[in-house]
Every structure is written in structure tokens, then in C-alpha cells.
mmCIF file of the C-alpha atoms, coordinates in Angstrom:
data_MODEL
# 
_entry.id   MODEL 
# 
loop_
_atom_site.group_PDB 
_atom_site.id 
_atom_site.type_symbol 
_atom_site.label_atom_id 
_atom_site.label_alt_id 
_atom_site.label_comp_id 
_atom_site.label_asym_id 
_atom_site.label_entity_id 
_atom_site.label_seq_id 
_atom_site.pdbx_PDB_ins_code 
_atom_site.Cartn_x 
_atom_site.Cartn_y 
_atom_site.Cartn_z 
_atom_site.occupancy 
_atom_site.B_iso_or_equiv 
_atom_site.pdbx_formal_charge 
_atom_site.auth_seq_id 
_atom_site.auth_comp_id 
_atom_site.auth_asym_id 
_atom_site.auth_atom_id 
_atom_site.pdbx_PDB_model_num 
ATOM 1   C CA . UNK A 1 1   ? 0.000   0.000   0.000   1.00 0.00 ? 1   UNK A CA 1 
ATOM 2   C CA . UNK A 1 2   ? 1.523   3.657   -0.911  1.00 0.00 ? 2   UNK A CA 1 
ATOM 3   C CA . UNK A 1 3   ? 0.397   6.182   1.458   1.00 0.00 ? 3   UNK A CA 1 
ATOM 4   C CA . UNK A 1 4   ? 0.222   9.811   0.610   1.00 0.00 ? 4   UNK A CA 1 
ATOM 5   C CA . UNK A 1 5   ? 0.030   12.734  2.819   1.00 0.00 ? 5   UNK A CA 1 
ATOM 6   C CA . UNK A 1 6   ? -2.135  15.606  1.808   1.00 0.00 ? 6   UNK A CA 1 
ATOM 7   C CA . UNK A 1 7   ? -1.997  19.102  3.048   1.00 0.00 ? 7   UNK A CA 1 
ATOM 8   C CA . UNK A 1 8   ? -3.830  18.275  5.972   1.00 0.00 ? 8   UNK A CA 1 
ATOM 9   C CA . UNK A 1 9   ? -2.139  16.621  8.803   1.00 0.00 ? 9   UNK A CA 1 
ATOM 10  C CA . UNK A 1 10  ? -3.895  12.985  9.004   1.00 0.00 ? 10  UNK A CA 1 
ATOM 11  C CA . UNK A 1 11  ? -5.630  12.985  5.919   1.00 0.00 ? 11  UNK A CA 1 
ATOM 12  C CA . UNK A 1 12  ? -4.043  10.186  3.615   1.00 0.00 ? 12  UNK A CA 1 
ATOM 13  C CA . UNK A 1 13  ? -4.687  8.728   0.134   1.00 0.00 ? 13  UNK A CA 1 
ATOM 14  C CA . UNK A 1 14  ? -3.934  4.897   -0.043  1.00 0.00 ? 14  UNK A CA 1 
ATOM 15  C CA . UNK A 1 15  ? -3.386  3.350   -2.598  1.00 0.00 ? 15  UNK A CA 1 
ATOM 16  C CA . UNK A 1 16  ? -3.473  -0.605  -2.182  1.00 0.00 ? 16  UNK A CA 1 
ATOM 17  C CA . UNK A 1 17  ? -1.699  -3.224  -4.677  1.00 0.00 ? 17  UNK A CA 1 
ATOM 18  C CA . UNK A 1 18  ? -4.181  -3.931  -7.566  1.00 0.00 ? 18  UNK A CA 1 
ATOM 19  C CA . UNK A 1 19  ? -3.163  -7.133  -9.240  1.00 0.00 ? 19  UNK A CA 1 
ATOM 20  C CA . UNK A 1 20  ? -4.840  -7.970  -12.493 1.00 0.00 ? 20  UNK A CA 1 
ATOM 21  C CA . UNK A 1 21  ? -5.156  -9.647  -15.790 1.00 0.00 ? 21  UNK A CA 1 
ATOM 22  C CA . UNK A 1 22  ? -7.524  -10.143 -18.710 1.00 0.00 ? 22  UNK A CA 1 
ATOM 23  C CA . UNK A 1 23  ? -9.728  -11.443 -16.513 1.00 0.00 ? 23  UNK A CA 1 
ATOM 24  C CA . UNK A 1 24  ? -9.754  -8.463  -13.765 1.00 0.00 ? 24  UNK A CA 1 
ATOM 25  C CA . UNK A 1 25  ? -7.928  -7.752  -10.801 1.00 0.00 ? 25  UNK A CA 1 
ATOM 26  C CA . UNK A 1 26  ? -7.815  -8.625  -7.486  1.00 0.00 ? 26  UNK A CA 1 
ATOM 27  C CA . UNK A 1 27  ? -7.140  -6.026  -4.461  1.00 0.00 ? 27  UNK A CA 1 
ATOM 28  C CA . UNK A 1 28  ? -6.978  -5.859  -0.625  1.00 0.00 ? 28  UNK A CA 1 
ATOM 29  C CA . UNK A 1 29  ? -8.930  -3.210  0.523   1.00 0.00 ? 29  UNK A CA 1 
ATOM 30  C CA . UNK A 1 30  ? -8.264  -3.396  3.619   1.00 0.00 ? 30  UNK A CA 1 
ATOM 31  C CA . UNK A 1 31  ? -5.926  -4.982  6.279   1.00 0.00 ? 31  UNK A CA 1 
ATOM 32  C CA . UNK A 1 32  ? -5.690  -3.799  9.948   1.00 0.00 ? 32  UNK A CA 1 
ATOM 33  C CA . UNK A 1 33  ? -1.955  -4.896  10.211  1.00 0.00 ? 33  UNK A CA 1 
ATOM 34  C CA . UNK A 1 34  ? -0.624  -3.490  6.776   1.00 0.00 ? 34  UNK A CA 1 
ATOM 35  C CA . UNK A 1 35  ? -3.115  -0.057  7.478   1.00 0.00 ? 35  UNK A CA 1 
ATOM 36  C CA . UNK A 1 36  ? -1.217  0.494   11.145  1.00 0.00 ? 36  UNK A CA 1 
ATOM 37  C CA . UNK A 1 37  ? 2.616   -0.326  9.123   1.00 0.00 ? 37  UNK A CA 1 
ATOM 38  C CA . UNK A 1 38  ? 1.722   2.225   6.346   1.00 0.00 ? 38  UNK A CA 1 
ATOM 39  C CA . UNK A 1 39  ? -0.138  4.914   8.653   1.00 0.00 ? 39  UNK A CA 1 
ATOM 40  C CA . UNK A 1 40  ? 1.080   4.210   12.126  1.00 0.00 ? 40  UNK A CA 1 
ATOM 41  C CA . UNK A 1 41  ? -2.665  4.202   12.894  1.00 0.00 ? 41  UNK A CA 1 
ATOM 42  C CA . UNK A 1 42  ? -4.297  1.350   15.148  1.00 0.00 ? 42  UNK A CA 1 
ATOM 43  C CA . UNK A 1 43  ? -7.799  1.831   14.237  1.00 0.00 ? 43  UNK A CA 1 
ATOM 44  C CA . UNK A 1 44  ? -11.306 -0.314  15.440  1.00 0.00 ? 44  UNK A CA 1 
ATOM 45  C CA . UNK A 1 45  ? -14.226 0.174   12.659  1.00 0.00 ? 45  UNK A CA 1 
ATOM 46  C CA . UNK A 1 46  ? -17.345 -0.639  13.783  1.00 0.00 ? 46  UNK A CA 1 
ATOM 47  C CA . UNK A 1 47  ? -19.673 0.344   11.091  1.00 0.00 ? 47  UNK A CA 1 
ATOM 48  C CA . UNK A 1 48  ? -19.625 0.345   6.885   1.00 0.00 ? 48  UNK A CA 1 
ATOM 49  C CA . UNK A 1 49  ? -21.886 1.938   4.556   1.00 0.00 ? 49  UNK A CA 1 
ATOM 50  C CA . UNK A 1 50  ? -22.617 2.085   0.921   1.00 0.00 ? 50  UNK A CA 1 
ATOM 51  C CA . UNK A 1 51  ? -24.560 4.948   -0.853  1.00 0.00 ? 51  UNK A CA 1 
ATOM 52  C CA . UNK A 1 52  ? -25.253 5.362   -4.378  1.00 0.00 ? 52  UNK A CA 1 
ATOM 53  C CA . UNK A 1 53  ? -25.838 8.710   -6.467  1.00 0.00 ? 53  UNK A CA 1 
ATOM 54  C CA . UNK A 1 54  ? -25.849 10.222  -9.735  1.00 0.00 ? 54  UNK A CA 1 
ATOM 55  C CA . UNK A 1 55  ? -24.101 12.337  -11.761 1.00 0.00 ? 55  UNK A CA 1 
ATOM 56  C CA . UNK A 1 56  ? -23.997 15.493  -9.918  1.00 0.00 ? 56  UNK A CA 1 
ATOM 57  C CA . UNK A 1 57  ? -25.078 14.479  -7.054  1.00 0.00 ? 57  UNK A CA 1 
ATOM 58  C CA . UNK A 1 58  ? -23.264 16.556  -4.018  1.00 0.00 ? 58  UNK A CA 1 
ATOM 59  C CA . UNK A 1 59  ? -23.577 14.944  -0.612  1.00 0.00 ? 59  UNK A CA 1 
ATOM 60  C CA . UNK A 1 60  ? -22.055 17.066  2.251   1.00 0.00 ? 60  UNK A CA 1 
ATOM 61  C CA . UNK A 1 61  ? -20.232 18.535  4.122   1.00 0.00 ? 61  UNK A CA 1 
ATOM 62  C CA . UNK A 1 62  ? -20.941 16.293  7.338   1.00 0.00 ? 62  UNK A CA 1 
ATOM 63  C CA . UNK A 1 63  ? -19.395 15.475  10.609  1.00 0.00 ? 63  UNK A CA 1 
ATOM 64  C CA . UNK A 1 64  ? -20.677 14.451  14.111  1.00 0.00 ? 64  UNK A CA 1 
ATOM 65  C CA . UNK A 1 65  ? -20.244 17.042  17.229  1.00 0.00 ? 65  UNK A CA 1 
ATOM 66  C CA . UNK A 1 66  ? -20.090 14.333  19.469  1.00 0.00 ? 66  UNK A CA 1 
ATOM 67  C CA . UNK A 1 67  ? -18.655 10.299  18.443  1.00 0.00 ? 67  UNK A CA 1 
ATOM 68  C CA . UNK A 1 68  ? -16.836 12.222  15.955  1.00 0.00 ? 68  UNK A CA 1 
ATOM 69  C CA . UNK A 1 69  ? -16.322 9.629   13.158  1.00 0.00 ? 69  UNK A CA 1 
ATOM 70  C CA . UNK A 1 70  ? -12.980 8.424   11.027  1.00 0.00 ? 70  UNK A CA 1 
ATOM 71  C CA . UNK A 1 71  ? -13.601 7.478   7.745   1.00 0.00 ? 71  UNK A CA 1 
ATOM 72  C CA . UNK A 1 72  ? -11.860 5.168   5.680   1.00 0.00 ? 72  UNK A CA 1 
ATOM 73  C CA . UNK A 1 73  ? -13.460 5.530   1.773   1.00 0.00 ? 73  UNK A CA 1 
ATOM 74  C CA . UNK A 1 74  ? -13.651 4.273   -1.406  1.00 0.00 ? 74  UNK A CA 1 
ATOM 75  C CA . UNK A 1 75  ? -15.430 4.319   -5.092  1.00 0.00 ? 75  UNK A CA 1 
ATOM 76  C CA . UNK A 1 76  ? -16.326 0.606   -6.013  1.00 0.00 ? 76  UNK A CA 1 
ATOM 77  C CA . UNK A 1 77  ? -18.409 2.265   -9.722  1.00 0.00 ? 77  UNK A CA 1 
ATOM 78  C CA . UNK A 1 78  ? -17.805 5.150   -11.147 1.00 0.00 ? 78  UNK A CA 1 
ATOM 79  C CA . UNK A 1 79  ? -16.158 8.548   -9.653  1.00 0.00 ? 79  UNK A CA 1 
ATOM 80  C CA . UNK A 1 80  ? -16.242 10.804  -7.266  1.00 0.00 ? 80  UNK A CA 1 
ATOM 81  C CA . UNK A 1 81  ? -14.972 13.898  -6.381  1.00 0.00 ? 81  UNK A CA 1 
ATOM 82  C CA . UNK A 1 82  ? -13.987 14.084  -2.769  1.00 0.00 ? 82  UNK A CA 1 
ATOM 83  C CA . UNK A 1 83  ? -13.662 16.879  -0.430  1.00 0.00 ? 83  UNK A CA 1 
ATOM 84  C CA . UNK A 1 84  ? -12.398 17.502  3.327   1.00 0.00 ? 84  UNK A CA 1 
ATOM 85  C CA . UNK A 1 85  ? -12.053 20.528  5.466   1.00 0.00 ? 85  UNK A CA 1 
ATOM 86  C CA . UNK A 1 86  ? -10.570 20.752  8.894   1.00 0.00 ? 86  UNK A CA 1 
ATOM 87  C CA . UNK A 1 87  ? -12.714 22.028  11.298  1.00 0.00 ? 87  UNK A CA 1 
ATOM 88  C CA . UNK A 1 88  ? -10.611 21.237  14.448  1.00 0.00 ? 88  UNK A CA 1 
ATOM 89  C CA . UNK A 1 89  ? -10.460 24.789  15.749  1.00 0.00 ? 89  UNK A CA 1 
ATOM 90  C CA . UNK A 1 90  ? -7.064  24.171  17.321  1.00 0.00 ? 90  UNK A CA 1 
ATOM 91  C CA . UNK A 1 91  ? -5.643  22.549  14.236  1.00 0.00 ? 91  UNK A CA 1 
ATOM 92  C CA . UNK A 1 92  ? -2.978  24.612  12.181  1.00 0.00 ? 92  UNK A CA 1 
ATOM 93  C CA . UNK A 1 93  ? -4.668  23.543  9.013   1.00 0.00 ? 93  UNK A CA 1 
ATOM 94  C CA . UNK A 1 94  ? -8.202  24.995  10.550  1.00 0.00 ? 94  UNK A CA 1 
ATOM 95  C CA . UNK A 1 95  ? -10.499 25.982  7.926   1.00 0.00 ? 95  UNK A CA 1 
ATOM 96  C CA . UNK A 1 96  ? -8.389  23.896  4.845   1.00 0.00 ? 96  UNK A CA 1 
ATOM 97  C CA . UNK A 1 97  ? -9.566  21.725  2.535   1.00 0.00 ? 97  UNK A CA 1 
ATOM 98  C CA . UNK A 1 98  ? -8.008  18.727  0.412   1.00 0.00 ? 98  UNK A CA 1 
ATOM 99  C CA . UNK A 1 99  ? -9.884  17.420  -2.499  1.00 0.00 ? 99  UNK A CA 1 
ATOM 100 C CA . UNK A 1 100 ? -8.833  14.419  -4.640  1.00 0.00 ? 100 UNK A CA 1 
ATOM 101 C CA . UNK A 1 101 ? -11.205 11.879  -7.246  1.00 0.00 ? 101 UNK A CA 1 
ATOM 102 C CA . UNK A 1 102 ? -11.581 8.255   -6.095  1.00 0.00 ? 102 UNK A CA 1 
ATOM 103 C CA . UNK A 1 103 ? -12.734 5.949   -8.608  1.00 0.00 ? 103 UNK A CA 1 
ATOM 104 C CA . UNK A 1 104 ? -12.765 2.761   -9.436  1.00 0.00 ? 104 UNK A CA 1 
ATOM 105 C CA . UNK A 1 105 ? -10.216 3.043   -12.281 1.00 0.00 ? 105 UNK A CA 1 
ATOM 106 C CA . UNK A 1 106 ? -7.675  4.326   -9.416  1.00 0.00 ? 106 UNK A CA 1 
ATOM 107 C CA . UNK A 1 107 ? -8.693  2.288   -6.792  1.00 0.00 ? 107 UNK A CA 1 
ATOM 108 C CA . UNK A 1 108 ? -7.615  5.089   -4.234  1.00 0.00 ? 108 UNK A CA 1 
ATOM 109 C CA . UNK A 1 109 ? -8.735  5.365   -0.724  1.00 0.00 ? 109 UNK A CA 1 
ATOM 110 C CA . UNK A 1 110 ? -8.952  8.390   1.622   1.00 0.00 ? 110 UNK A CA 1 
ATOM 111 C CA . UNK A 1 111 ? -8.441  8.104   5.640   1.00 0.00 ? 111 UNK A CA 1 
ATOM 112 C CA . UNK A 1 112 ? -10.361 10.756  6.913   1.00 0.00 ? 112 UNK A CA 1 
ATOM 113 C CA . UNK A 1 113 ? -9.562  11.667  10.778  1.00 0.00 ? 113 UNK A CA 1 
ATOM 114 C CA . UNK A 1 114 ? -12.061 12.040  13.145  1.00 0.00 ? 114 UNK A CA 1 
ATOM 115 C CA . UNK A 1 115 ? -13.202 15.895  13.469  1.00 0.00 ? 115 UNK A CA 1 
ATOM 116 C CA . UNK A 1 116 ? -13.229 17.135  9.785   1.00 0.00 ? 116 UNK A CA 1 
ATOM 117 C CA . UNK A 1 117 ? -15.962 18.084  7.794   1.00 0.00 ? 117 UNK A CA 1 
ATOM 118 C CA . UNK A 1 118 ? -16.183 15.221  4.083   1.00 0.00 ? 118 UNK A CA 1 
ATOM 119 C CA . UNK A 1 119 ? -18.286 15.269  1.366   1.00 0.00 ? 119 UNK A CA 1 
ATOM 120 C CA . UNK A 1 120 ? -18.527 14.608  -2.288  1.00 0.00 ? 120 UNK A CA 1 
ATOM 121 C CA . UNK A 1 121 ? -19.708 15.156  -5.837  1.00 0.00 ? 121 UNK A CA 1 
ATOM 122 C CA . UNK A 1 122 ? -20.237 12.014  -8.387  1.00 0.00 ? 122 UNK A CA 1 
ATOM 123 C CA . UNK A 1 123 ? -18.469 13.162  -11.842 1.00 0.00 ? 123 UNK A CA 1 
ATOM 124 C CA . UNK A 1 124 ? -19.634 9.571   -13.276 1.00 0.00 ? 124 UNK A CA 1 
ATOM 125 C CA . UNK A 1 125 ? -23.078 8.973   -14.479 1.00 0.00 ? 125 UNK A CA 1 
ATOM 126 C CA . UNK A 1 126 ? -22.987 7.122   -11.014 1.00 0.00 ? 126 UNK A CA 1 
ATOM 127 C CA . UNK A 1 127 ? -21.072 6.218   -7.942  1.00 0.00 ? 127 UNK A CA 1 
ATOM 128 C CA . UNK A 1 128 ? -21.129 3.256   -5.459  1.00 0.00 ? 128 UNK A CA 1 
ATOM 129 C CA . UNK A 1 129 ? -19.088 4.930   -2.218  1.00 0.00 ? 129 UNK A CA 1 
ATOM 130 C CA . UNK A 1 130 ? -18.354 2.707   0.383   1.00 0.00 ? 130 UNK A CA 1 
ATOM 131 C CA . UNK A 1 131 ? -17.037 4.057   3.648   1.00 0.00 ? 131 UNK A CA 1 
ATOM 132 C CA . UNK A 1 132 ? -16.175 1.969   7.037   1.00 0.00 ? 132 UNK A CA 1 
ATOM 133 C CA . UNK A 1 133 ? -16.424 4.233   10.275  1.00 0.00 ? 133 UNK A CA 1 
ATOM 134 C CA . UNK A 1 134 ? -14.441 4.227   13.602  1.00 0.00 ? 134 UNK A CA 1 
ATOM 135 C CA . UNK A 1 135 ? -17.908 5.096   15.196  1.00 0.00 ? 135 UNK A CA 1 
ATOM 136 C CA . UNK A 1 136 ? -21.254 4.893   14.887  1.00 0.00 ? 136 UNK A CA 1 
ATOM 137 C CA . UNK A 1 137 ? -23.731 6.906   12.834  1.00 0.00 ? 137 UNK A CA 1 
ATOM 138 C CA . UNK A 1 138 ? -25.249 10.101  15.677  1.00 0.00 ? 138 UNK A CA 1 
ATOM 139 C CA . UNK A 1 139 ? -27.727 11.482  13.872  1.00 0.00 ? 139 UNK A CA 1 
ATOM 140 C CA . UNK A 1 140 ? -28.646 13.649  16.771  1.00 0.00 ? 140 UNK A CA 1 
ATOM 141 C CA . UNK A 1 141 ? -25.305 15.541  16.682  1.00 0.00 ? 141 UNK A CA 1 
ATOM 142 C CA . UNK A 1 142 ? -24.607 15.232  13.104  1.00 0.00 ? 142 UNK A CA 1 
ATOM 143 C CA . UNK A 1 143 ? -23.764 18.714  11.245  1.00 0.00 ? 143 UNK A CA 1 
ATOM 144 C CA . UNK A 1 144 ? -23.316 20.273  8.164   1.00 0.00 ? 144 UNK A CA 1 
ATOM 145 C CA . UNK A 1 145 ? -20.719 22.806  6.753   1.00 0.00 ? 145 UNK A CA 1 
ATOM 146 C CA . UNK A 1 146 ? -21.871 24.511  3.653   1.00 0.00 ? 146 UNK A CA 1 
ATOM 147 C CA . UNK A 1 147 ? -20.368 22.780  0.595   1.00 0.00 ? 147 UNK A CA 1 
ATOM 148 C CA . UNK A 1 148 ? -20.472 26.598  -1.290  1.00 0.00 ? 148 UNK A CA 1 
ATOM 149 C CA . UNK A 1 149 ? -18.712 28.338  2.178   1.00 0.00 ? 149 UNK A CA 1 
ATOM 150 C CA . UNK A 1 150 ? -17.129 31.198  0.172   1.00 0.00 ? 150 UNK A CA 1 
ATOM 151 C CA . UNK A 1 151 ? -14.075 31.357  3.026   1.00 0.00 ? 151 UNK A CA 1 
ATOM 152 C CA . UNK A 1 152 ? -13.155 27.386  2.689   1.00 0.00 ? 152 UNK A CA 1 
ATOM 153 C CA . UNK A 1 153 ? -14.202 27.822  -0.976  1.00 0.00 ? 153 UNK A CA 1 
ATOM 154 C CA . UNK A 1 154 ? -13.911 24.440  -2.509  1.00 0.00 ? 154 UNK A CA 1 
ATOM 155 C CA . UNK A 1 155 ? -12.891 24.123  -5.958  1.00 0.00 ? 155 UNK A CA 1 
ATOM 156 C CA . UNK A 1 156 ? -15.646 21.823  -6.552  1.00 0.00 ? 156 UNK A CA 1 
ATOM 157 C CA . UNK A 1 157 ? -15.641 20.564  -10.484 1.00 0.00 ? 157 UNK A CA 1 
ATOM 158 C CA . UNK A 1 158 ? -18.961 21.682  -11.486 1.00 0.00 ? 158 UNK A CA 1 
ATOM 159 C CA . UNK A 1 159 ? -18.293 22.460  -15.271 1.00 0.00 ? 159 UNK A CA 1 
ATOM 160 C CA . UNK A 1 160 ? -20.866 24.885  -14.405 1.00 0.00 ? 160 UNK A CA 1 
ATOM 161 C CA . UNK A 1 161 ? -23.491 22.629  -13.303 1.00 0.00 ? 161 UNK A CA 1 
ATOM 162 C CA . UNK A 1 162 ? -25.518 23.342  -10.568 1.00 0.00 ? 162 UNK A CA 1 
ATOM 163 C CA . UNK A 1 163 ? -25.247 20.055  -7.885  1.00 0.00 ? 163 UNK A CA 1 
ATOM 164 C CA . UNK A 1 164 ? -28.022 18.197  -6.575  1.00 0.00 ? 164 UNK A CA 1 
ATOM 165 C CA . UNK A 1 165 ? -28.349 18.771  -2.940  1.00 0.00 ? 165 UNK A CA 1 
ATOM 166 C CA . UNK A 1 166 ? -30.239 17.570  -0.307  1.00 0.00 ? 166 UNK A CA 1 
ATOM 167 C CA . UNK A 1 167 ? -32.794 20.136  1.503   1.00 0.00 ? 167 UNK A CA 1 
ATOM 168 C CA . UNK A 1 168 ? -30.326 18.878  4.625   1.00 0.00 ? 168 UNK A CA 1 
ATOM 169 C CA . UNK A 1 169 ? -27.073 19.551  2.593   1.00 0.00 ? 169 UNK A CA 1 
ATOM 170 C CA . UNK A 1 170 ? -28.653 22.950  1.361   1.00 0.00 ? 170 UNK A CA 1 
ATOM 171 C CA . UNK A 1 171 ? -28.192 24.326  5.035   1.00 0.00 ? 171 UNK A CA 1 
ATOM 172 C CA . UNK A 1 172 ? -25.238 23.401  6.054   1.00 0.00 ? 172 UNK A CA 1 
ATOM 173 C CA . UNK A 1 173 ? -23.571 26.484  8.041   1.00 0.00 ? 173 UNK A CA 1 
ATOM 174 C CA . UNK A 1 174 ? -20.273 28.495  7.499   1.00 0.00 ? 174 UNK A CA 1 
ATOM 175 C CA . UNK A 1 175 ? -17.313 27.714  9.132   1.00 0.00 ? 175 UNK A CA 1 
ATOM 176 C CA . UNK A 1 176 ? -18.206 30.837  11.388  1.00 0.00 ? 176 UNK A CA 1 
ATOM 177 C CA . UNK A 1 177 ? -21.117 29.712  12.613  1.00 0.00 ? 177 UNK A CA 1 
ATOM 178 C CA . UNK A 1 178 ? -19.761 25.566  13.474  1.00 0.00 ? 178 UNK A CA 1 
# 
């Protein structure tokens, strides 16, 4: 596995070994042992989930106030353009963001630390993401930064489209007002 920092301390692209052949390939997605060598991370996940969308289709920018979720993510069809910002007040990267397309053609992964905001937008005409947590789903202190916050100001890769947003995604708050 090739780990690669981004610009954000703790926020890593993986990339695993893909063999394959004429007839396809074959990949380890995940392995606790060769995930702690490559990171230095020890991590328990207790909970993985799968969501589909369309092209266009922006879901975010989410976290959890309290049982703050990692995420470990991944396209298994199509792509997907994927965003985090660090919202960890005390963090020097506070108010960043690091964006980079998963897909299944680059089999990448992202680690994303518990305490940043994540989203995404599908750029295929679909996108299977699949993303194993270090805790559970909170929906009573789950949050939303605005995907459009002019002062984090994701370069999302609209082409000029408009994304389709959720009414919940729709008002998510600036980074101000987390």
C-alpha cells in the first residue's frame, strides 16, 4: 500500500496493490496490520456503509459534534470527487480543505480523521461509495458545513453545473457559525 500525505495533517490517500489480468484484478482493501505499518494508525471500525448517487449528485459537508467519526473511503463504480475541510479549531490547518477523485479506475482510498468536515460530488453517471467508520452513525449531533462556504471555498468541479443537494445539505452552516 503507498500512502500519501495531503496538506492536511492525518488525511491520507492509499493506494493498495491492484493485481490484475484479462480477466480483472484482485485487491486488498483493507488490512488492519498493513493499514497500522503504512499509517502508524491502530484503528477499530465498527460500522460500513454504501450509498449510491448520480451524476452530480453533491452529498455534504458532514461530521458528528459528538462520536466524531474516522472514515476510511472508497469508489467501487464510477467517480467521485472528494472533499475535506478541517474544522478542528485548534488545528494549524483549521479551515483547509483537500480534495482528490476516487474511482474505481484508481482504486484510491482516503483516511479521513475524526473531526473534519467530508463530502462529495459524483463526476460519473454514477457512484457506489463505500465508507467503514471508527464510530457509529449520531444522527442527533450530526452537522453540516456549507459545501459553497465562500471562506473554505472548494474548488468543486462543477463544469458549471448546478449540484443536486439535499434540503439537509442545502443548510449546512459556514465555518463561522460551526
Amino acid at each position: 500500500m503507498r500512502v500519501t500525505p495531503t496538506a492536511i495533517a492525518d488525511v491520507f490517500i492509499l493506494e493498495p496493490r491492484v493485481f490484475g489480468d484479462a480477466r480483472g484484478f484482485f485487491l486488498e482493501s483493507y488490512n488492519a496490520q498493513v493499514f497500522a505499518a503504512a499509517t502508524g494508525l491502530q484503528l477499530h471500525f465498527v460500522q460500513d456503509n454504501h450509498s449510491r448517487s448520480q451524476r452530480h449528485v453533491l452529498r455534504g459537508m458532514h461530521f458528528q459534534t459528538e462520536n466524531p467519526q474516522g472514515k476510511l473511503v472508497r469508489v467501487v463504480s464510477g467517480a467521485v470527487f472528494d472533499a475535506v475541510v478541517d474544522i478542528r479549531r485548534d488545528s494549524p490547518s483549521y479551515g483547509r480543505w483537500v480534495g482528490v477523485e476516487l474511482s474505481v479506475e484508481n482504486q484510491r482510498q482516503l483516511w479521513i480523521p475524526p473531526g473534519l468536515a467530508h463530502g462529495f460530488l459524483v463526476l460519473s453517471e454514477h457512484a457506489d461509495f463505500l465508507y467503514k467508520t471508527t464510530a457509529y452513525y449520531h444522527p442527533a449531533s450530526e452537522r453540516c458545513l456549507a459545501w459553497n462556504d465562500p471562506t473554505v471555498a472548494i474548488d468543486w468541479p462543477l463544469g458549471g453545473d448546478q449540484p443536486l443537494v439535499s434540503d439537509k445539505d442545502a443548510k449546512g452552516l459556514p465555518l463561522e457559525r460551526l
